[in-house]
DODREN-130770 format. One line per 4 residues: number of its first residue (from 1); their letters; for each residue y, z, x of N, C-alpha, C. Coordinates in pm, 1 decimal. Layout:
REM residues N
NUM	A	Y Z X Y Z X Y Z X ~ ...;
END
This chain:
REM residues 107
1	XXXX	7945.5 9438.4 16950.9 7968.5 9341.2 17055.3 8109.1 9281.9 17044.6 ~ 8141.6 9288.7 16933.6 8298.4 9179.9 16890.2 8431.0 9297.9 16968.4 ~ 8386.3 9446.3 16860.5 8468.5 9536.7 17008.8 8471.2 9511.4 17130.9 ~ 8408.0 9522.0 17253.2 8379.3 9518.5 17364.4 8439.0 9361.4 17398.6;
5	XXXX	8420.9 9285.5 17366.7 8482.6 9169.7 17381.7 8650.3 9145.6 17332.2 ~ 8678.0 9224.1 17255.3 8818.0 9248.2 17203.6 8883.9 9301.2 17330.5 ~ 8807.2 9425.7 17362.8 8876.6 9530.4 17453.4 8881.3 9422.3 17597.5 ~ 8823.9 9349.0 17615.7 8845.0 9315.6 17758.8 8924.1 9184.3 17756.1;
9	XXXX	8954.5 9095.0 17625.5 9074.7 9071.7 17595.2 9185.9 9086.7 17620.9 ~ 9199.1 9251.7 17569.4 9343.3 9265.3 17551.4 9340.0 9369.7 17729.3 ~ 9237.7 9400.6 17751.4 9226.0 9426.2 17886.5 9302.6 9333.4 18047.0 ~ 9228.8 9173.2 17972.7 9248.8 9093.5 18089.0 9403.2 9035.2 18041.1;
13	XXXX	9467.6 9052.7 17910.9 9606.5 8990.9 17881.4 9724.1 9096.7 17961.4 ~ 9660.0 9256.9 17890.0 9753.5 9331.0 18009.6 9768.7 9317.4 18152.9 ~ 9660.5 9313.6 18181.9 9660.8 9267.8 18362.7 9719.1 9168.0 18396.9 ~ 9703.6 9057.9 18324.6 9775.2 8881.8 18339.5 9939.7 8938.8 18348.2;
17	XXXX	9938.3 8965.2 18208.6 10118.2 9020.0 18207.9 10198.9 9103.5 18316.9 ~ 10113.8 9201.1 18373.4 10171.8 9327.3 18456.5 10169.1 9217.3 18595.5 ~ 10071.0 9111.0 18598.7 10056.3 9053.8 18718.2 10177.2 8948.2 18728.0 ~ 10226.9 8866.0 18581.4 10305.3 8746.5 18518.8 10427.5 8858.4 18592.4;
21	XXXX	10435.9 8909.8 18555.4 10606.6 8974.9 18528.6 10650.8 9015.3 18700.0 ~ 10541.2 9101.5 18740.5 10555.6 9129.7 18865.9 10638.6 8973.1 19016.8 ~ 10541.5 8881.3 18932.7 10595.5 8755.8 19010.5 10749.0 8728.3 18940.8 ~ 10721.9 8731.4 18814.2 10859.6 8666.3 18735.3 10966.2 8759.7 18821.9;
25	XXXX	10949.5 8881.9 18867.2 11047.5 9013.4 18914.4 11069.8 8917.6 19080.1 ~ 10981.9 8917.5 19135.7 10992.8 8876.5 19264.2 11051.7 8726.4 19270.0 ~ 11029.8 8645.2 19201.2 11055.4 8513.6 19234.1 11195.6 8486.8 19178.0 ~ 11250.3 8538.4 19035.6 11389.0 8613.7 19024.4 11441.3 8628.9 19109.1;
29	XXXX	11430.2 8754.8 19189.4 11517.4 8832.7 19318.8 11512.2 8744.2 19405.1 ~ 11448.1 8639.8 19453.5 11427.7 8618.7 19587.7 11504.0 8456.0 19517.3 ~ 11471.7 8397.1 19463.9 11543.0 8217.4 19375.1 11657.3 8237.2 19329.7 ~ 11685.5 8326.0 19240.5 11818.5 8346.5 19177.7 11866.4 8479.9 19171.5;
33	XXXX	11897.1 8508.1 19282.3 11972.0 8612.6 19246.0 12082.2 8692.4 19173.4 ~ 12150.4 8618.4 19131.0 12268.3 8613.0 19043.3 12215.5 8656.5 18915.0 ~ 12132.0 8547.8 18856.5 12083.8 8590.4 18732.6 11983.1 8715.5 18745.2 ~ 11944.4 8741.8 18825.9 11868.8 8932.6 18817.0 11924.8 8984.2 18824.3;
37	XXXX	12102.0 8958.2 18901.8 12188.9 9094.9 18887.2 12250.5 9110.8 18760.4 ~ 12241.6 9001.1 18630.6 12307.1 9041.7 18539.0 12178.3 9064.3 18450.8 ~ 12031.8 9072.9 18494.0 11956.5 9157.4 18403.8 11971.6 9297.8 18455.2 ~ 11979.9 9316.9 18531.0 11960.2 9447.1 18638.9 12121.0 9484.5 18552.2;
41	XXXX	12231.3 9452.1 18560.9 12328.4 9486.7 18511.4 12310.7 9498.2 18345.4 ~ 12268.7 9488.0 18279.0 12211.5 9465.3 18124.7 12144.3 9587.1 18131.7 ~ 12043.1 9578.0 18225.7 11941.9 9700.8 18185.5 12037.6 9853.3 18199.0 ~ 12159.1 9805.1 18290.9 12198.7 9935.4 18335.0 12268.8 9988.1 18167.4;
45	XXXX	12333.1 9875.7 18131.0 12428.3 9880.7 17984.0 12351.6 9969.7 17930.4 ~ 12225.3 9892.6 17891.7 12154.8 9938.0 17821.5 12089.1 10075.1 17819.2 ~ 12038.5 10119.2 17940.0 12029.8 10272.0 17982.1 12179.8 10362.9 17925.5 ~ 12272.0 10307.3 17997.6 12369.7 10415.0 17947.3 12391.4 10443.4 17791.0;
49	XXXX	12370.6 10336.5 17703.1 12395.3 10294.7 17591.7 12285.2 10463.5 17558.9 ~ 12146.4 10410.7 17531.5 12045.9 10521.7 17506.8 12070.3 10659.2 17587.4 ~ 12131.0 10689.1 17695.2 12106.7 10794.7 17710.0 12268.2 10854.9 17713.7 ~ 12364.5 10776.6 17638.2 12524.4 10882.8 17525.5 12452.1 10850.2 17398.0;
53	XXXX	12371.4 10879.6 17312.8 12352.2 10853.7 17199.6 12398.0 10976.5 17099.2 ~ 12396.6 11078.7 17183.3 12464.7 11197.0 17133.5 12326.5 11297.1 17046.2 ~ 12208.5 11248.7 17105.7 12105.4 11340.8 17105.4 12097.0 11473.1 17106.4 ~ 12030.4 11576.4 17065.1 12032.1 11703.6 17121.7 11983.8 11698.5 17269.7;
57	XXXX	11994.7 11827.7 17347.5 11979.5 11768.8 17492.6 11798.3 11761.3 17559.1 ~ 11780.5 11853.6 17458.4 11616.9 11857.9 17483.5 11577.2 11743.8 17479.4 ~ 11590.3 11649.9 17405.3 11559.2 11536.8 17387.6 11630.0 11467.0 17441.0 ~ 11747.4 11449.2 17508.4 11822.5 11355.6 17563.7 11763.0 11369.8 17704.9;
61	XXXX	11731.3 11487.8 17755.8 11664.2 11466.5 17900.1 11571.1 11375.2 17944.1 ~ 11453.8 11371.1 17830.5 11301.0 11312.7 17862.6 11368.5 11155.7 17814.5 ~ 11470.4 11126.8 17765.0 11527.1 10988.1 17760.2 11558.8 10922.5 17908.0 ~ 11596.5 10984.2 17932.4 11745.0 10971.6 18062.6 11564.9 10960.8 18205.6;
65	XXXX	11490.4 11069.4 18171.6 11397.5 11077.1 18247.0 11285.7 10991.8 18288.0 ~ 11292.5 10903.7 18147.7 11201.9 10761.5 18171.0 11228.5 10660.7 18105.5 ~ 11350.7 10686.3 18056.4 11427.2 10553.9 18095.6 11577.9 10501.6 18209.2 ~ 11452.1 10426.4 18286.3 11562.0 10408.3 18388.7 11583.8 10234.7 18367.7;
69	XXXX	11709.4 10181.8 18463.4 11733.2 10028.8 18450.7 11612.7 9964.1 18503.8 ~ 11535.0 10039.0 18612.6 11434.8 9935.1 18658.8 11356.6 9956.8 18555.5 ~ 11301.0 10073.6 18456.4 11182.1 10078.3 18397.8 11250.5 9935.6 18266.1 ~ 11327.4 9938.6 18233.4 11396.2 9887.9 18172.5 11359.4 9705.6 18216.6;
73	XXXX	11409.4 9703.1 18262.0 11409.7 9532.6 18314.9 11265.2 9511.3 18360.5 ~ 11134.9 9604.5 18415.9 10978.6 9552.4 18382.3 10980.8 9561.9 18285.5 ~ 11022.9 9579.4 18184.1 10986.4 9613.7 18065.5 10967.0 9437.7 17977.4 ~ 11121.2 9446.6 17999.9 11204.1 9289.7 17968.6 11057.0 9179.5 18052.9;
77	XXXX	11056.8 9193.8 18183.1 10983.2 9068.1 18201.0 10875.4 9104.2 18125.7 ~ 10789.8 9199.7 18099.6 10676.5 9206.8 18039.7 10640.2 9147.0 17909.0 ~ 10767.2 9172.3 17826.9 10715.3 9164.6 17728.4 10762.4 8958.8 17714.0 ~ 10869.4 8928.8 17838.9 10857.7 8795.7 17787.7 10693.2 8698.8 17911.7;
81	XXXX	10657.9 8771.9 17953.2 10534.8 8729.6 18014.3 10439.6 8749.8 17867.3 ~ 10429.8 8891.2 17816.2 10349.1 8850.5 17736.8 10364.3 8765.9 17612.5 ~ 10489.6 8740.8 17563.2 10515.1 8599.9 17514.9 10467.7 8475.3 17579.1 ~ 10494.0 8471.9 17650.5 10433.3 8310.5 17746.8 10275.9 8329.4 17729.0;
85	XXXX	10251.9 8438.7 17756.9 10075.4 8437.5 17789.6 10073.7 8400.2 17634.1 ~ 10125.4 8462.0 17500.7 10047.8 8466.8 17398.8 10074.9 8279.4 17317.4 ~ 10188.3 8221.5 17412.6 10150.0 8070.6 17377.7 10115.6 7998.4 17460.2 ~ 10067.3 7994.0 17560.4 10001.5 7937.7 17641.1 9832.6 7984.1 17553.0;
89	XXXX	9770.8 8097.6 17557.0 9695.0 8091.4 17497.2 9645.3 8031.3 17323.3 ~ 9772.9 8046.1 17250.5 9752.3 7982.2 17113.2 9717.7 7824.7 17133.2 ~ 9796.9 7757.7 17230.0 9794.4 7615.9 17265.4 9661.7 7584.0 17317.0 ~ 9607.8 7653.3 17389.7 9461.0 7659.0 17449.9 9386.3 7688.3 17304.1;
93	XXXX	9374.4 7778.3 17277.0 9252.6 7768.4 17158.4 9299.9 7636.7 17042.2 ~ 9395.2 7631.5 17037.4 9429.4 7557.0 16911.6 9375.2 7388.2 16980.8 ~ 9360.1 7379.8 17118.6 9294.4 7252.0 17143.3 9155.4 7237.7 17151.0 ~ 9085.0 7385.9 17196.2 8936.2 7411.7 17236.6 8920.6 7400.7 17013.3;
97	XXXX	8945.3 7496.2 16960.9 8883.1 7470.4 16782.7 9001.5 7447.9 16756.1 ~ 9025.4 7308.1 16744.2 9128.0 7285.2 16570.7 9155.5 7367.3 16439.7 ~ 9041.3 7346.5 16386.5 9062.1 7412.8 16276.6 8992.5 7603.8 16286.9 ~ 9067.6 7687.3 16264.0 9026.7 7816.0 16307.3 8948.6 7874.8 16168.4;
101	XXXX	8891.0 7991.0 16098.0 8846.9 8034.4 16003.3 8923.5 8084.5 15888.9 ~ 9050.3 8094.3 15925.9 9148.3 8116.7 15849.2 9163.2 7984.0 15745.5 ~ 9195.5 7856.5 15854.9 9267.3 7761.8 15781.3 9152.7 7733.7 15655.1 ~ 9023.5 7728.7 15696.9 8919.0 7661.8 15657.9 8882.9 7750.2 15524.5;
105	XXX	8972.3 7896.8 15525.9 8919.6 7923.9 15400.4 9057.9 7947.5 15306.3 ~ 9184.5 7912.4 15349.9 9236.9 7867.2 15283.1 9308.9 7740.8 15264.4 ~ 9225.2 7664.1 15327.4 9257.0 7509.9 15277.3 9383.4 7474.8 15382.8;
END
């Protein structure tokens, strides 16, 4: 039972995030535009950066092939959505139980 409840966890945090970021992408572009063109410009750095790395080419293709600036910059909001989600949630449990099972067994 503790599986199944894990999985839809980390089920409903991915969805939150892909859903978090998607807005963070839109409300970006459309509020500040300036500052998305210098992530959008970052991501591009950054693409070029990874794909002169001076790889063999077999492998430099499937680089170049999925990594692009946009995959690049969802990437970026994602993972700072799933930062936000993962303290917004610590702050929530840490008010619902104080003390968690950890603290309690080491003092």
């Amino acid at each position: 039972m503790f599986l199944l409840g894990r999985i839809g966890s980390v089920s409903a945090t991915l969805v939150l995030a892909f859903v978090l970021a998607t807005a963070m992408w839109i409300g970006l572009s459309l509020y500040l535009p300036d500052i998305m063109e210098l992530i959008l410009n970052g991501a591009d750095h950054v693409e070029d950066w990874m794909t002169h790395t001076g790889i063999p080419s077999r492998y430099n293709n499937f680089v170049r092939l999925f990594i692009g600036d946009e995959q690049l910059t969802f990437l970026f909001f994602t993972i700072v959505s799933r930062i936000l989600i993962a303290i917004i949630a610590t702050l929530f449990v840490r008010a619902v139980k104080p003390k968690s099972a950890i603290e309690k067994a080491f003092g």
